[in-house]
GUVOTOR-964681 format. One record per residue (C-alpha): residue in three letters; x negated, y negated, z negated. Coordinates in steps of 0.02 Angstrom, whole numbers, plus 50000, padded with zeros to 5 digits. Last residue first. Example, Ala and Ser with C-alpha at 12.3 -4.5 7.8 and 13.67 -1.06 7.14 Angstrom:
# GUVOTOR-964681
SER493165005349643
ALA493855022549610
# end
This chain:
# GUVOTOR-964681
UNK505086080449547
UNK503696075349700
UNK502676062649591
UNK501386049849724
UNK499996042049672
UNK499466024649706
UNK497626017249620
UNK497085999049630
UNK495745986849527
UNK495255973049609
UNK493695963449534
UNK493665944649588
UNK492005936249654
UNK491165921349577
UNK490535928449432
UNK491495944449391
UNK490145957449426
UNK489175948149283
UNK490325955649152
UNK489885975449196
UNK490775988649299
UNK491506002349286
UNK493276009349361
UNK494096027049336
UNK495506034549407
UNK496676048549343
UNK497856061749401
UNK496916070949528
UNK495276067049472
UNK494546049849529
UNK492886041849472
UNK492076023149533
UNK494006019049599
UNK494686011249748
UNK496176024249772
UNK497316033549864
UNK498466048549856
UNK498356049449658
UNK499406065549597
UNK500776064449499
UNK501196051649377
UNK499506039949337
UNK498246040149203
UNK497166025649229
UNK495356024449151
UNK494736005449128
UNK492716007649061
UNK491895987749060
UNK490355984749002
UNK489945964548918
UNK488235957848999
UNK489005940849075
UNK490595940948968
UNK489575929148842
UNK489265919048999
UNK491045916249050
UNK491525912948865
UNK490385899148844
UNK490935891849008
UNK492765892948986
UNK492535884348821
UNK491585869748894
UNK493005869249020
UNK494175867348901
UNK493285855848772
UNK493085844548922
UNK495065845848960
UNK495325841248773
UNK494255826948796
UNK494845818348947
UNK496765822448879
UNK496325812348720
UNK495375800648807
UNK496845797148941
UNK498125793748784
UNK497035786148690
UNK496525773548835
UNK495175775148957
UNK493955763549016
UNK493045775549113
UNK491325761249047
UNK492075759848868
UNK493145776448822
UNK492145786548923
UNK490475779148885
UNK490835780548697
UNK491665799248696
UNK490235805248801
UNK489125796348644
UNK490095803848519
UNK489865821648593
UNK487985819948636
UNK487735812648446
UNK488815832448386
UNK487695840748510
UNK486185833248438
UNK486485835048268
UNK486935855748298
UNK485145856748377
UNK484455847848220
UNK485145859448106
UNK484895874148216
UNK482935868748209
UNK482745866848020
UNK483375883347985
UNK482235890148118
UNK480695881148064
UNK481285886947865
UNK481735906347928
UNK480095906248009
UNK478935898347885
UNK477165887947985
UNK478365871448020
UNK477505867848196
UNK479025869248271
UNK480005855248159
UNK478145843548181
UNK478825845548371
UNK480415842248365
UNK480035826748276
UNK478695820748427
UNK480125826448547
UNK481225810448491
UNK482555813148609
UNK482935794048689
UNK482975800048852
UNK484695813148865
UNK485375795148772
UNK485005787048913
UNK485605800449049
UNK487085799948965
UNK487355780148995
UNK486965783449151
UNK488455795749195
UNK489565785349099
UNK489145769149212
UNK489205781749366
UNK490875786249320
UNK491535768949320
UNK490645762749485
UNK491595778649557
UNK493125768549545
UNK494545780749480
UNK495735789449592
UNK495625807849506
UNK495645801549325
UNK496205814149208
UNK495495832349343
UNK494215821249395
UNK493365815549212
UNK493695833749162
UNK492625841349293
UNK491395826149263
UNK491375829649083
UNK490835849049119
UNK489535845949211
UNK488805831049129
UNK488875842448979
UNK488015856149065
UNK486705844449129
UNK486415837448976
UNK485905855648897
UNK484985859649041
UNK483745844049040
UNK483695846548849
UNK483125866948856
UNK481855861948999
UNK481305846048886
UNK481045858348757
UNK480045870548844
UNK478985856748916
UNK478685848448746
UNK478055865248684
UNK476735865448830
UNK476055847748795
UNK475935854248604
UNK475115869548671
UNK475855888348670
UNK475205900448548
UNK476815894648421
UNK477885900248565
UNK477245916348610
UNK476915919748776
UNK478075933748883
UNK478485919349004
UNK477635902549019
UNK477195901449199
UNK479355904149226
UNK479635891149093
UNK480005876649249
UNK480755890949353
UNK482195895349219
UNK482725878849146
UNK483015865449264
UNK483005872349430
UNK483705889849376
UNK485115883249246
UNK485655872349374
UNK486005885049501
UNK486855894549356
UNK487745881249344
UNK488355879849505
UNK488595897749538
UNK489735902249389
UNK491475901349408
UNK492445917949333
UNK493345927049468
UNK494835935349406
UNK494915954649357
UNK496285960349463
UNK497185973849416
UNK498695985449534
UNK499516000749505
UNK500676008249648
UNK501686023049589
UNK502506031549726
UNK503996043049685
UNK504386056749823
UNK504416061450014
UNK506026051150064
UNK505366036249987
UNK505506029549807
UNK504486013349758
UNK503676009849585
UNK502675993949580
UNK501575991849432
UNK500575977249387
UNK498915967849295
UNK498485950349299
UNK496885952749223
UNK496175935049151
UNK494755931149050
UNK495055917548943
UNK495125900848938
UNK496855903749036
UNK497615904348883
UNK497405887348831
UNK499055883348726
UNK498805900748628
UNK500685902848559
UNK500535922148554
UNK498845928048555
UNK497875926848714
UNK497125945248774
UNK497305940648969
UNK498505947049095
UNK499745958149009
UNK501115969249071
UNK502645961749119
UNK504135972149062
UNK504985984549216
UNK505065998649105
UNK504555998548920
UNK502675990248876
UNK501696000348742
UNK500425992748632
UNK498576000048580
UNK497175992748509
UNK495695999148457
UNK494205987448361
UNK492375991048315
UNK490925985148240
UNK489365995348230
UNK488005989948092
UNK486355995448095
UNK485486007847970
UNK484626017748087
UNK485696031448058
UNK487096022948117
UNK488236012048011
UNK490116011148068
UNK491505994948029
UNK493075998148070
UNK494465988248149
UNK496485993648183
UNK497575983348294
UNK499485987148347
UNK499435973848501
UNK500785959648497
UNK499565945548550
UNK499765939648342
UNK499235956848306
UNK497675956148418
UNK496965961848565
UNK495135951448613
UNK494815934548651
UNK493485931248753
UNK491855922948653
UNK491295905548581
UNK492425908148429
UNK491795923048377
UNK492505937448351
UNK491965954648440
UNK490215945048500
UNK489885935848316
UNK490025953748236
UNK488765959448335
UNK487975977148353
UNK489595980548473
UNK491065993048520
UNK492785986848587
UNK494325998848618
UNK495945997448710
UNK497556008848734
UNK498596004448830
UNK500526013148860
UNK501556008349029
UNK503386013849022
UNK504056015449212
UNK504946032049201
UNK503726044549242
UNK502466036849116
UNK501046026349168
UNK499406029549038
UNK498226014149036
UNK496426017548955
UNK495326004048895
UNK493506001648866
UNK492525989348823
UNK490755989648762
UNK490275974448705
UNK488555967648721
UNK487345957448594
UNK486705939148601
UNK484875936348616
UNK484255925048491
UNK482805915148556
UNK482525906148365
UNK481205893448431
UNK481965887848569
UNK483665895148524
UNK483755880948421
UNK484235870248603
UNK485315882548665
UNK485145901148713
UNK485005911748881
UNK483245911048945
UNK482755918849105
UNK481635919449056
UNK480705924248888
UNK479675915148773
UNK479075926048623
UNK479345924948453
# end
């Protein structure tokens, strides 16, 4: 196991430094004559946990309304490919989709969001088709701001070590890095929840949470975490490790819930909203950075021939767009293509 920066993992990930894999998206809209929009979707990756789990986007399913089918490929190297199509077809003037929420989702703007439409106008000279995606801006500066001071140049002098070579002064460093960040990102996203419930509150208030955090950020016994790293079997250290990351989170979570409810002085009503808010935007964060190295194919197949144009690739009936998930951070990602059908 060797220490690499920047890092991307939590706490267990330490020891364990799983690196998450890609998905390969791709998706192919075909505009009819008459208005009627077809997709047709597809999502390739090594990791079942990428295509479904619960940290990730969501992708097309049969609850969204999408005609799914999933496979499962081995290559000759004996690893496993998972893989989903989807395809639905929207009649004339229907609203095409902006995200990949299933029907009845009550936080659909968790997830990555395309608003996606198609203006048809006549003039004089023929039928212009004017399609138009945005891929919205995903927040990301301040944390990953955070994620540099905190995590990234502190185990910069450490990179491409191994971890069990490293000292026991050195392994507390790496772990109070990996702490540091992981408070931070809950203080980040409780006080983006604390001001969206409680806009006019005294500040005294939140500062007596914020405190209170940063206590409980202290009282990490890094002595245990270190007899758990020195545990000489791999799968037992690691074992041992996620265990103790997943305690952690679950004390963090009480204690937020503590402070808030004592020092925000908040009520059910307020906690209950405080929390599900902070669930939100701890969501929208997970899923922002999974999207981080995800590829992105979106062919359009237009009427006639395309006049204009922002795409990577253009023939005369079809644009292209690529791009990866990082593109997305902070900036939006227009997608727009006219073309004009002379009958």
């Amino acid at each position: 196991m060797y220490l690499k920066a920047p890092a991307v993992c939590l706490l267990v990930s330490t020891v364990a430094m799983i690196v998450l894999g890609c998905v390969e998206r791709k998706e192919r809209i075909t505009i009819r004559p008459e208005g009627t929009v077809l997709i047709e979707a597809s999502f390739s990756t090594e990791s079942f946990n990428e295509l479904y789990g619960d940290d990730g986007d969501a992708v097309p399913s049969l609850a969204g309304g999408w005609l799914v089918a999933e496979s499962i490929e081995v290559d000759d190297k004996g690893k496993n490919h998972y893989r989903l199509k989807a395809e639905a077809i929207f009649p004339p003037e229907m609203k095409l989709p902006q995200n990949y929420a299933p029907l009845g989702d009550t936080t659909p703007d968790v997830y990555l969001q395309f608003p996606t439409t198609l203006i048809i106008e006549d003039r004089d000279d023929g039928t212009y088709y004017h399609f138009h995606r945005t891929y919205v801006r995903r927040s990301w500066a301040d944390l990953a701001t955070r994620r540099r001071l905190l995590l990234d140049e502190p185990l910069k002098e450490m990179e491409g070590r191994k971890l069990e070579d490293l000292s026991p002064q050195e392994q507390t460093k790496v772990l109070r890095a990996f702490i540091d960040f992981e408070a931070a990102k809950i203080m980040t996203f409780a006080r983006s929840a604390y001001l969206e419930v409680t806009p006019d509150a005294p500040q005294d208030h939140w500062l007596y949470v914020y405190e209170d955090l940063m206590q409980f950020k202290n009282e990490v016994d890094y002595n245990r975490l270190l007899s758990l790293m020195a545990i000489p079997d791999q799968e037992e250290r690691d074992t041992l490790l996620a265990e103790e990351a997943e305690r952690w989170e679950n004390a963090a979570a009480d204690r937020l819930r503590k402070a808030i409810r004592i020092y925000g002085r908040y009520g059910g009503s307020q906690l209950k909203t405080f929390l599900q808010r902070y669930e939100w935007h701890k969501r929208y964060h997970q899923i922002s950075e999974d999207l981080g190295d995800d590829a992105f194919e979106i062919t359009v197949q237009m009427p006639g021939e395309i006049v204009a144009s922002n795409a990577d690739s253009v023939s005369p009936r079809q644009a292209t767009w690529k791009f990866d998930g990082a593109q997305i951070r902070d900036r939006d990602i227009e997608l727009m293509v006219t073309s004009r059908l002379v009958e």
